[in-house]
C-alpha positions, 0 to 999 in steps of 0.5 A: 585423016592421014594424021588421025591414022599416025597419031592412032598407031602412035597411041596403039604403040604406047598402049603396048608399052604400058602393057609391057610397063604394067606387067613384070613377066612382059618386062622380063621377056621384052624389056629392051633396057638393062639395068642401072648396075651394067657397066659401060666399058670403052674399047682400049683400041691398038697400041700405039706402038702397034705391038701385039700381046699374047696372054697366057692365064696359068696358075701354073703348067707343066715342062710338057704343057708348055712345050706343047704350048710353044709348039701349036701357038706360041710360035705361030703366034709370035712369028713377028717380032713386034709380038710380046708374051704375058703370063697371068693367074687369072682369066679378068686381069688377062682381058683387062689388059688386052688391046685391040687384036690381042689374043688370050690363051687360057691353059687348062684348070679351073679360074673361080672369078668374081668380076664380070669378064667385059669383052670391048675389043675385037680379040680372040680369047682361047681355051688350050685343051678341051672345054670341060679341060678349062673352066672358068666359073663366076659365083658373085650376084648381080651382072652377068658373066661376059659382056661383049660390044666389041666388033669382032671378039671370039671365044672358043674351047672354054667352059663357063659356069655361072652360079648363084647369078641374078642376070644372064651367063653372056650378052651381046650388046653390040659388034660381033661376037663368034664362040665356038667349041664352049660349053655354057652352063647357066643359072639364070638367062642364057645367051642375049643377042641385044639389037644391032648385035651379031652372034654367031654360034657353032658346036656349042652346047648350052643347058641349065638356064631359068629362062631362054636358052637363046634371047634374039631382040630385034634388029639383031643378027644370029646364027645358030650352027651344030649347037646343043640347046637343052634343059632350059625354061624355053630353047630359043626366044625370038622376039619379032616386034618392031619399034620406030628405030628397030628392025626384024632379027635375021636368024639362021639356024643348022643342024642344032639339037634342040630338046628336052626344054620345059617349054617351047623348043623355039618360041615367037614372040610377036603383037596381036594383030588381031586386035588392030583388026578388031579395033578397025571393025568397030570404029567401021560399025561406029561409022556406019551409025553416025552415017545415019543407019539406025538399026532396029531395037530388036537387032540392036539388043542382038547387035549389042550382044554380039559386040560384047562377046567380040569384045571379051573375045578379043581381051582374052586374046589379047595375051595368048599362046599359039602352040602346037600339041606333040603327040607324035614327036616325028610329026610334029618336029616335021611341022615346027621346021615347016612353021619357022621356014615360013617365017620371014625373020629366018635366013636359013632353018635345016638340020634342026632337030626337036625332042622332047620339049615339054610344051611343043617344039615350036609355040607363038606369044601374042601381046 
């Protein structure tokens, strides 16, 4: 009995699977895998020498940007002596040459890349000025823009811009990664958090992009703080499903505006319980006539009927949207809060506000 019941959740398992497998808009929302075209970078780790190495990216500065320069970084930076300055023209060749603990400051301008910015050490990498002051914008298809597996990278005061792409503007694959103060202008996808990764993100702002703003995968960690999510297809994905080897997302979110999305402002995505309990009804009605309970032939036919209407009730559930409508917008911000902080993928939810999202402020996708 016990091994019936793990080889029929095995088989319920691979069910959903193949559904996923079957369907192009499910490959595109829960598909864990990339593609065959994501490159695979190895961390260079320290230097062997042990130096550190600040990376100034400048087509070229003025007597006074420099000085100031000097003054708020470069010297509290290169107080020790084992610290060494390189100059750069261009955002890719400065990370490409960094190693573990390296800095990368970028001087105001715009830097029109076309290779994907790979992130596989822990450094930090820097806009000096204001984000709209520096700009980084990538305009060739295929990968995404920035790919992080570093264990602790940090991103703040830039501008990135992501035109004419196929994949997502940035995606964590493993380590952490925490950007704050940066604009993200997307194309297509927004910010990935792959499973096992952690992002934290504060004072960002986020718009344009095809799909989610934000796509949380299972087992991974994010934190949402004073953000900006808005003009998406969906503010933030969460998709809460869990495979043998994955766990629950744990998720904070704070004082972030969330609004004027096409869809959803938050959007769950989880399995149809629903249909496992279907499924345990009927084997239980099955149970019951091998027992010997014979039914009459009238309430049989009704039976039947009955049965038949559960069923197409239950396929038709099967892929279904769970949303709330918003007539009244204060309302129902009040009520997508109280549906997330019952939600116990959420470490903390307060703060957030929901405006103007097309569909709802908070929706529920069963498969």
């Amino acid at each position: 009995m016990v091994e019936g019941l793990k080889l029929y959740d095995q088989l319920e398992m691979l069910t959903r699977k193949l559904h996923i497998i079957e369907n192009p808009l499910l490959r595109y929302v829960l598909a864990y895998k990339g593609n065959s075209r994501q490159q695979c970078m190895q961390g260079r780790g320290p230097r062997e020498s042990g130096m550190m190495v600040v990376h100034i990216v400048t087509a070229s500065c003025n007597t006074l940007l420099l000085q100031s320069l000097l003054n708020d970084r470069l010297i509290p930076l290169c107080s020790a002596e084992d610290t060494e300055i390189q100059f750069h023209r261009d955002p890719v060749s400065a990370v490409d040459s960094c190693c573990q603990g390296d800095t990368v400051i970028i001087l105001p301008g715009l830097y029109s890349v076309n290779n994907s910015i790979f992130l596989p050490d822990s450094i930090t990498v820097e806009g000096f000025g204001l984000p709209d002051e520096v700009v980084i914008e990538k305009k060739d298809k295929g990968d995404s823009f920035i790919e992080s597996t570093g264990a602790d990278v940090r991103l703040s005061n830039i501008k990135f811009i992501q035109r004419d792409a196929i994949e997502g503007i940035l995606c964590v694959r493993q380590g952490r990664l925490c950007m704050e103060n940066c604009v993200l202008q997307c194309e297509t996808t927004g910010v990935i958090v792959r499973t096992s990764a952690h992002l934290i993100m504060k004072m960002c702002d986020l718009y344009g992009s095809k799909g989610a703003g934000v796509e949380i995968y299972p087992g991974s960690v994010c934190t949402l703080i004073g953000n900006g999510i808005h003009h998406c297809k969906d503010g933030v994905l969460i998709k809460e499903f869990i495979d043998h080897l994955d766990m629950m997302p744990s998720i904070t979110m704070e004082n972030n505006v969330i609004h004027n999305n096409e869809g959803y402002g938050v959007i769950v995505v989880k399995p149809n319980n629903e249909e496992r309990k279907a499924s345990g009804d009927a084997s239980e009605e099955s149970k019951q006539i091998s027992n010997g309970s014979t039914p009459i032939e009238s309430n049989s036919a009704e039976k039947k009927d009955s049965t038949d209407d559960s069923v197409a009730s239950t396929v038709g559930k099967k892929w279904q949207f769970n949303r709330q409508l918003n007539p009244n917008k204060e309302v129902t911000c009040v009520q997508a809060v109280q549906d997330l902080m019952g939600d116990h993928i959420f470490v903390s939810i307060q703060g957030n506000q929901f405006r103007r999202n097309g569909l709802s402020d908070f929706g529920t996708f069963f498969f």
